[in-house]
N, C-alpha and C positions, 0 to 999 in steps of 0.2 A: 489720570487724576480724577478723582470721583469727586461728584458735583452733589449740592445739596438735594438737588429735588432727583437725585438717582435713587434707585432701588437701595433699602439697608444690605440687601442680598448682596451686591457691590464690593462690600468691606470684608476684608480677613475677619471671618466670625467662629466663636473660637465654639470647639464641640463641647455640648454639655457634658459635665464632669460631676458625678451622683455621688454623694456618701450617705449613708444610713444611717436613719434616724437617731439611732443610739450610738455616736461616734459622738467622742467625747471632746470639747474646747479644745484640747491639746491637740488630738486628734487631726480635728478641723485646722488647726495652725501651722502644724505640719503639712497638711495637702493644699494649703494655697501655696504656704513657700513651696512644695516642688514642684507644683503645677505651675508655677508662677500667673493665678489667678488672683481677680478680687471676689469671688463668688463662688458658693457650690451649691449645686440643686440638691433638694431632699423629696424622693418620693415615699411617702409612706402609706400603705397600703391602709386603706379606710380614707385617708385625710388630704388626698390628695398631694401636688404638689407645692412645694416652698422653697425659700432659697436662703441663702445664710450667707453675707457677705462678708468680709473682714473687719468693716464697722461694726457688724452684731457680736463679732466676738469682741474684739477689744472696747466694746461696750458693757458687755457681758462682764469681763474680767474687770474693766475699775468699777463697777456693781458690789466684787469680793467674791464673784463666785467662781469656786473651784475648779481649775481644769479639769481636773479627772472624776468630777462627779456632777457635770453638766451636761447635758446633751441637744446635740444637733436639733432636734426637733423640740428641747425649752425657746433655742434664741430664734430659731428661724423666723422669717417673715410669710406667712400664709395669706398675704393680698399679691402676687405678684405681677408684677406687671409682663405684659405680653405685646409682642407686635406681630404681624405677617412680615414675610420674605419682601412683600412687594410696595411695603407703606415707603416713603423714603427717607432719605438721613435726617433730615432737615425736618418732619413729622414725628421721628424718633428720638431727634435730642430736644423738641419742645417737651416730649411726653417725659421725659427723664426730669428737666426741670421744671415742669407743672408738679411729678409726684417728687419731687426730691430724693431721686434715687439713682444708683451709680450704674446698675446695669439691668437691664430690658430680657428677657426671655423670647424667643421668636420661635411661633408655633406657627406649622405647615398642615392646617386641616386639625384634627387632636392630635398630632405630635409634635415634638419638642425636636428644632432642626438645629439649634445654637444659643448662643447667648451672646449680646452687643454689652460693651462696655460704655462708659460716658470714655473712653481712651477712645476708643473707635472711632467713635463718633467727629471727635473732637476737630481731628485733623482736615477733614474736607471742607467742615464749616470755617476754619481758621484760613485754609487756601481760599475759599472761595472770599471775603471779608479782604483777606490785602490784595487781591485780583480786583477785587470792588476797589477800594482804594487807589490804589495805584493808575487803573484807568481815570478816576476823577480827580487826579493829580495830586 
């Protein structure tokens, strides 16, 4: 069982999964459902990295914009957040709820080793909280 103040490296982290900038809403709706992700990264060449989670789409679409003539690199978000391998849970899910965002990037030196979900996260902080409890009765 992983503990808060362990390595985020600890948790099943899931491979980053890339679609191209000009991949259209639809597109992107289709590869989280088979991916069964909340997130895909966007690297586009000039612009660096971005990420486009399923809140940006289904944000996108009650907007009115079109799935088939929007693209990956209109909705994405270009601040993305990043952690190390070696920050730990309990660092990573404060930085999730300080930026109000659902999932972290995790870069080993300049590259991109994963990505943590607030799922991930979620569960060692919620064992660790009734183990707190429970020992104070």
């Amino acid at each position: 069982m992983a503990q808060p103040q362990d390595p985020i490296s600890t948790l099943v982290i899931w491979e980053p999964l890339y679609v191209e900038p000009n991949s259209t809403l639809r597109t992107l709706a289709n590869r989280l459902v088979a991916e069964q992700v909340g997130a895909l990264l966007v690297d586009e060449p000039g612009s660096g990295l971005s990420i486009v989670a399923e809140r940006d789409v289904v944000e996108a679409l009650a907007d009115g914009a079109d799935p088939d003539e929007v693209w990956a690199a209109d909705v994405s978000t270009r601040a993305v957040r990043v952690a190390r391998p070696s920050d730990s849970i309990a660092q990573v899910g404060l930085e999730m709820l300080d930026a109000d965002v659902r999932h972290i990037v995790l870069i080993e030196g300049d590259r991109v080793v994963g990505v943590v979900s607030v799922r991930d996260v979620l569960r060692p902080l919620v064992e660790a909280a009734q183990t707190m409890l429970a020992a104070n009765g």
